[in-house]
DOPA-904765 format. One record per residue: residue number from 1; x, z, y of N, C-alpha, C, CB in turn. Coordinates in pm, 1 decimal. Glycine has a CB too. Layout:
! DOPA-904765
+---------+----------+----------+----------+----------+----------+----------+----------+----------+----------+----------+----------+----------+
! mardren !      n_u !      n_w !      n_v !     ca_u !     ca_w !     ca_v !      c_u !      c_w !      c_v !     cb_u !     cb_w !     cb_v !
+---------+----------+----------+----------+----------+----------+----------+----------+----------+----------+----------+----------+----------+
!     NUM !        X !        Z !        Y !        X !        Z !        Y !        X !        Z !        Y !        X !        Z !        Y !
...
+---------+----------+----------+----------+----------+----------+----------+----------+----------+----------+----------+----------+----------+
This chain:
! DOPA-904765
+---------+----------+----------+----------+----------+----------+----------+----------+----------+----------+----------+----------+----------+
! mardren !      n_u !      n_w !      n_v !     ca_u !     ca_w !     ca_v !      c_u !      c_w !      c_v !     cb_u !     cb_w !     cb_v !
+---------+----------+----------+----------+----------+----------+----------+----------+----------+----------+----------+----------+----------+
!       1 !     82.2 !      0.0 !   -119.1 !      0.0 !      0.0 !      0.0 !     86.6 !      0.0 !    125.4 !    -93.5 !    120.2 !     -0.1 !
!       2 !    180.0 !     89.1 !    126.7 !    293.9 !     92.4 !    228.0 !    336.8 !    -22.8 !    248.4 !    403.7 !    168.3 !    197.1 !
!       3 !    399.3 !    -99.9 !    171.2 !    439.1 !   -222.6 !    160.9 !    365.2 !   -307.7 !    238.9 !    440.8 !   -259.8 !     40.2 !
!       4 !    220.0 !   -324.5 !    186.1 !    133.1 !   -448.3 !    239.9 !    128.0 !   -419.8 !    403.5 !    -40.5 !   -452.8 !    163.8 !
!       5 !     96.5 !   -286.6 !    440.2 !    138.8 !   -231.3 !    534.9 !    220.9 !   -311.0 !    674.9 !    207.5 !   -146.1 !    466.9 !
!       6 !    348.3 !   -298.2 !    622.5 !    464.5 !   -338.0 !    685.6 !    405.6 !   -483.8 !    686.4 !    615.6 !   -304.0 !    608.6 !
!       7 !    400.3 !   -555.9 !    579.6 !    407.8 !   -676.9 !    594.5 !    296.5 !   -708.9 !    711.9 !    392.3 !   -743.0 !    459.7 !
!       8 !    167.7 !   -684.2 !    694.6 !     97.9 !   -729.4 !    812.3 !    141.5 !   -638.3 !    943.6 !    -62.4 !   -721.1 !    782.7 !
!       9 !    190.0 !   -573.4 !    976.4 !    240.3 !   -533.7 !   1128.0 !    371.3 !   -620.5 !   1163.7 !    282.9 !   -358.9 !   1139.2 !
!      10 !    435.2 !   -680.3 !   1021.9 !    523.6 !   -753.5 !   1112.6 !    480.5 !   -869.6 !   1095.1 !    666.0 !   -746.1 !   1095.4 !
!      11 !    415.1 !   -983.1 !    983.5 !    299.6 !  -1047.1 !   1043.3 !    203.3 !  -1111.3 !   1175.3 !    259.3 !   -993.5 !   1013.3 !
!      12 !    176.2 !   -969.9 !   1235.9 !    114.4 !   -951.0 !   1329.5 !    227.5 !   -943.8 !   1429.2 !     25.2 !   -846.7 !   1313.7 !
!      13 !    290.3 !   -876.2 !   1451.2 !    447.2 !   -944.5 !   1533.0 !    473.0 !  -1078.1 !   1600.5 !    559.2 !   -960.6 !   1431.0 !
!      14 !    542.9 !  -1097.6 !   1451.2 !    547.7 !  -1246.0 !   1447.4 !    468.3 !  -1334.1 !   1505.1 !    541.5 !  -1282.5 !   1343.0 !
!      15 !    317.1 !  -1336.1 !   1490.1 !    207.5 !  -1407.2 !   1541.1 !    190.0 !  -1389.6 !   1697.7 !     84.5 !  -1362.2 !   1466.8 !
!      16 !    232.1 !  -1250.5 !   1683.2 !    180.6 !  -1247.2 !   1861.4 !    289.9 !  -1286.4 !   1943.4 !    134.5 !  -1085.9 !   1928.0 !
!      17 !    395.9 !  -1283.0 !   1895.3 !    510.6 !  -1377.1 !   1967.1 !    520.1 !  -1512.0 !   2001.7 !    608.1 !  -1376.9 !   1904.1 !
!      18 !    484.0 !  -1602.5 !   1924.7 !    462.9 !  -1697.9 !   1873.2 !    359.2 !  -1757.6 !   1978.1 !    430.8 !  -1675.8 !   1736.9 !
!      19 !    263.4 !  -1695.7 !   1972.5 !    172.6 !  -1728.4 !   2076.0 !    197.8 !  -1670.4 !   2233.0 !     42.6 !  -1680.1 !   2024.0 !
!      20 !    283.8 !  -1631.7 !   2277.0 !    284.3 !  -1534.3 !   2386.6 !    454.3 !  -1644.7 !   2413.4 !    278.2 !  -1310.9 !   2337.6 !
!      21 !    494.0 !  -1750.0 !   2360.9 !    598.0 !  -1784.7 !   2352.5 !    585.9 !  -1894.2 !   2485.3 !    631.3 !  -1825.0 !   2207.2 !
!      22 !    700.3 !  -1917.9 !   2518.6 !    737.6 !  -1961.5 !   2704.6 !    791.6 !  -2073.8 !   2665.3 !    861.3 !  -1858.4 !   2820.8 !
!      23 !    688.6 !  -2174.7 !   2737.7 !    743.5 !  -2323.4 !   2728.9 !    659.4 !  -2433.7 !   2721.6 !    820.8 !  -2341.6 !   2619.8 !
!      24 !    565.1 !  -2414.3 !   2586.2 !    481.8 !  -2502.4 !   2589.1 !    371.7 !  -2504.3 !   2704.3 !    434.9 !  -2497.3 !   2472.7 !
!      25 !    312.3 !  -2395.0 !   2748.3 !    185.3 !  -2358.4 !   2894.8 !    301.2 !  -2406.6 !   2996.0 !    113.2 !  -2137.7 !   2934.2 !
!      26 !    373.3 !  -2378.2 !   3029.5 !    517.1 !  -2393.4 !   3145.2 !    473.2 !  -2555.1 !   3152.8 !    730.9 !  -2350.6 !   3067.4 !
!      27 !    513.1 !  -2652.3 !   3054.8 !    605.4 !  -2780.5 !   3093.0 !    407.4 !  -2829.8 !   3067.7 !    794.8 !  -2857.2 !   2953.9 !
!      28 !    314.8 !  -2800.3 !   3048.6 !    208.7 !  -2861.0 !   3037.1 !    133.5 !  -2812.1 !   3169.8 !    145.4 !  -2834.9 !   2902.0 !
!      29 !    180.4 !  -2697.5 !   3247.8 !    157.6 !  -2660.0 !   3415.8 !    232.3 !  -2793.1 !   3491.9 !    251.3 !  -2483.5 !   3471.4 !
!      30 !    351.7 !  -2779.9 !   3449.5 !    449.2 !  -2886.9 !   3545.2 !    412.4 !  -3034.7 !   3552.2 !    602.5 !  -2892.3 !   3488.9 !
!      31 !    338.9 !  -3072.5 !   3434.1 !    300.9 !  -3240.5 !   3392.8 !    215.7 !  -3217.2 !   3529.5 !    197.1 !  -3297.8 !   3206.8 !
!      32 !    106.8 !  -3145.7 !   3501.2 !    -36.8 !  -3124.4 !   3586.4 !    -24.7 !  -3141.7 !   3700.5 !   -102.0 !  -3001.4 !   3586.0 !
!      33 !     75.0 !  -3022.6 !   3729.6 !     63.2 !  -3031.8 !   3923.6 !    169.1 !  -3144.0 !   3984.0 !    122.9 !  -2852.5 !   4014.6 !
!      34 !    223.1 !  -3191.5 !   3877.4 !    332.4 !  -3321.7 !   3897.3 !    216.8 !  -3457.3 !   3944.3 !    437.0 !  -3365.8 !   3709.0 !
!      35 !    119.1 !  -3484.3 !   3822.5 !     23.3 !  -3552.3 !   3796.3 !    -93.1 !  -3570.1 !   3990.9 !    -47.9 !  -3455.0 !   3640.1 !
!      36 !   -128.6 !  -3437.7 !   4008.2 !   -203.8 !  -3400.4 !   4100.1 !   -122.9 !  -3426.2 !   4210.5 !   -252.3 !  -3273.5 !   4086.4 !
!      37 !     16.7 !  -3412.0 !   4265.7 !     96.9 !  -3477.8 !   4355.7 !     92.6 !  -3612.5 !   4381.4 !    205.6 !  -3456.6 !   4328.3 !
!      38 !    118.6 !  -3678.7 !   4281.2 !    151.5 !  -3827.9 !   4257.6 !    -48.5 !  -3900.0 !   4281.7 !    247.3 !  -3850.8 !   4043.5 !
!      39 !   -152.1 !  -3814.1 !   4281.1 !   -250.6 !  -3833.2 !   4273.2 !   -279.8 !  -3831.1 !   4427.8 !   -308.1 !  -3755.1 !   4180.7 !
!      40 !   -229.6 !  -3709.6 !   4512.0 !   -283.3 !  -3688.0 !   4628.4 !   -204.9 !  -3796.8 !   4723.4 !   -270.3 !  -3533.9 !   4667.3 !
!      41 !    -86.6 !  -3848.6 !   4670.1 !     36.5 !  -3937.1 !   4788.1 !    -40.4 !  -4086.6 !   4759.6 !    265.4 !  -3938.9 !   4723.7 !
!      42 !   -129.5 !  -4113.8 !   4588.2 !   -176.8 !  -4202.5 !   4652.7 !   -316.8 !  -4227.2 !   4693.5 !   -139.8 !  -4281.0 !   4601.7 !
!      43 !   -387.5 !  -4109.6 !   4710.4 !   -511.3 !  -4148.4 !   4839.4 !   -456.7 !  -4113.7 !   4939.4 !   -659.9 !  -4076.1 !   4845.8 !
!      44 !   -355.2 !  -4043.9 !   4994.2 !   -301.4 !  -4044.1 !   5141.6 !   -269.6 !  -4183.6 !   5131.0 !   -168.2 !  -3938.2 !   5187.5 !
!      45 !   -211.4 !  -4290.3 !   5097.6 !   -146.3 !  -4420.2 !   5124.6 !   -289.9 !  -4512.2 !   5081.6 !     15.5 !  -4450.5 !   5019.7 !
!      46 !   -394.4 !  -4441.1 !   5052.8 !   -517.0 !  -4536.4 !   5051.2 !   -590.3 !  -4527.7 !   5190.9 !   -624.4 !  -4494.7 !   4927.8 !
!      47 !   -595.9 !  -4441.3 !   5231.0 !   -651.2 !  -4373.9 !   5310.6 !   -629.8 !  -4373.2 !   5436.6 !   -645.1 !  -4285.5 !   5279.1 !
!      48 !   -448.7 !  -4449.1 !   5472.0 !   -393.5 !  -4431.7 !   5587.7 !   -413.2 !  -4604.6 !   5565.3 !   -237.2 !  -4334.4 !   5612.0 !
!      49 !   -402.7 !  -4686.3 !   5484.1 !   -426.5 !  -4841.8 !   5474.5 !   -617.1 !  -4845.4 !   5611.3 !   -461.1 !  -4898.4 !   5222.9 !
!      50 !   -696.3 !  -4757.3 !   5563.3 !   -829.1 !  -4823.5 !   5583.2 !   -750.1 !  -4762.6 !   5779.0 !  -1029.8 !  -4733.2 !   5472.0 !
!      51 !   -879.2 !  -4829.1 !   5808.3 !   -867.5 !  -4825.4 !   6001.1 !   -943.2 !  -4653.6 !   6004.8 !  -1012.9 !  -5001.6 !   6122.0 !
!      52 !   -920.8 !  -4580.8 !   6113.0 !  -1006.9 !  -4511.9 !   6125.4 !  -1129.5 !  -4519.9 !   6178.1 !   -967.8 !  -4450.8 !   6157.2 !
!      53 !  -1227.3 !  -4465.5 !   6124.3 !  -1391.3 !  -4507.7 !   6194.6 !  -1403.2 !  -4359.8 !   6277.2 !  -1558.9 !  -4537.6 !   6045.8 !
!      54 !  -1419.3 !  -4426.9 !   6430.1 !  -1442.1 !  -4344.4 !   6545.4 !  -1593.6 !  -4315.0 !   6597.4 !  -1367.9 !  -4408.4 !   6651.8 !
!      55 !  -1654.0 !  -4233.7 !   6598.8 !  -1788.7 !  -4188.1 !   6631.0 !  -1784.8 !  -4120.8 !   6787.6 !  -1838.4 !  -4074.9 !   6510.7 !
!      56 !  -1832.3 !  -4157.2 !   6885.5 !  -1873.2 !  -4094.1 !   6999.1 !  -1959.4 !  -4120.1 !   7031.9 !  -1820.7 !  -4093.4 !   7083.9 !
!      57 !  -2076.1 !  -3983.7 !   6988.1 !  -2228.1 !  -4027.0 !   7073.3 !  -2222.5 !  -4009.1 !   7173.5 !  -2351.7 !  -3969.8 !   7053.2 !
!      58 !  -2150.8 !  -3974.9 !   7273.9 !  -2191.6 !  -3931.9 !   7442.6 !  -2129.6 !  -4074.0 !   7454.8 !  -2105.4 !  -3766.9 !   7550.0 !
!      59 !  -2066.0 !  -4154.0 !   7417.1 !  -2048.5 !  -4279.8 !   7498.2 !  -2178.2 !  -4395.2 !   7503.3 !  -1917.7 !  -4350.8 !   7434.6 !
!      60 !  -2209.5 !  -4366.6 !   7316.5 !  -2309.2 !  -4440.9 !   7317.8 !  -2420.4 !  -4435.4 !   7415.3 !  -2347.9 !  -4430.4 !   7214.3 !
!      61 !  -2467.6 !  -4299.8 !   7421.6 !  -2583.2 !  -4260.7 !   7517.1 !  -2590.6 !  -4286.0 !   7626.4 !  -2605.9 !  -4155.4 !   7531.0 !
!      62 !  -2424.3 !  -4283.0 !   7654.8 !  -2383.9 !  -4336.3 !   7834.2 !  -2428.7 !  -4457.2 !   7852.3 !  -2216.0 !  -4352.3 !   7883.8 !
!      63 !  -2380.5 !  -4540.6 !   7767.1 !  -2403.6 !  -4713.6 !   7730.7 !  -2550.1 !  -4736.2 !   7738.5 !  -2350.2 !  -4767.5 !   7561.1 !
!      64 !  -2633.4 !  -4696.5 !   7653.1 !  -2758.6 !  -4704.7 !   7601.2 !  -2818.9 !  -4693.8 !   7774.4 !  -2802.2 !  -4570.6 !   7467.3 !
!      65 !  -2772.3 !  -4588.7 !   7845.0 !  -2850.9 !  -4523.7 !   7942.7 !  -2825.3 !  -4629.7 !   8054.4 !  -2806.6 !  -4363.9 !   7976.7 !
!      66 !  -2676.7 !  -4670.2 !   8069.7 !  -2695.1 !  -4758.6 !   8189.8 !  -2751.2 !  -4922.2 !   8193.1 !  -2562.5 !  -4759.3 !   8244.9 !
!      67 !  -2736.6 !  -4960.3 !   8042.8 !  -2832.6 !  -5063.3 !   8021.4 !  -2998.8 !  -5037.1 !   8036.1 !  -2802.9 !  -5107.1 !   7887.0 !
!      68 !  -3052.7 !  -4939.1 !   8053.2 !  -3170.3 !  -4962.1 !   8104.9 !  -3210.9 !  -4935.5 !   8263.5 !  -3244.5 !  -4893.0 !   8024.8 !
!      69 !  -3097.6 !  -4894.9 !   8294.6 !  -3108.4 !  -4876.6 !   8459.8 !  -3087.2 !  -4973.5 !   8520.3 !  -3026.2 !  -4789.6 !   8524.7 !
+---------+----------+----------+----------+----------+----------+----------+----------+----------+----------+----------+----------+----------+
């Protein structure tokens, strides 16, 4: 019984190391936010291609207003 004992606490050791182990979560973080960089530089370079669209309603209204005067 002692025996079987030991074996599953170090078993259980073993396992929880194993899983608690540094490297594989690490370099599968680094792909990601590598991925999400290379993602954001190209809608900034999509984004800076289009023209900007400019909205001013007080000009319009100005406009609107002196064409009926």
């Amino acid at each position: 019984m002692k025996r079987a004992q030991v074996t599953l606490l170090v078993g259980a050791l073993v396992m929880s190391s194993l899983a608690m182990a540094e490297g594989g979560g690490d370099k599968a973080f680094e792909r990601m936010m590598a991925a999400q960089s290379q993602a954001m530089e190209k809608y900034a370079a999509n984004e800076a291609k289009r023209d900007p669209v400019v909205v001013n309603d007080a000009k319009t209204d100005k406009a609107e207003n002196t064409e009926k005067m």
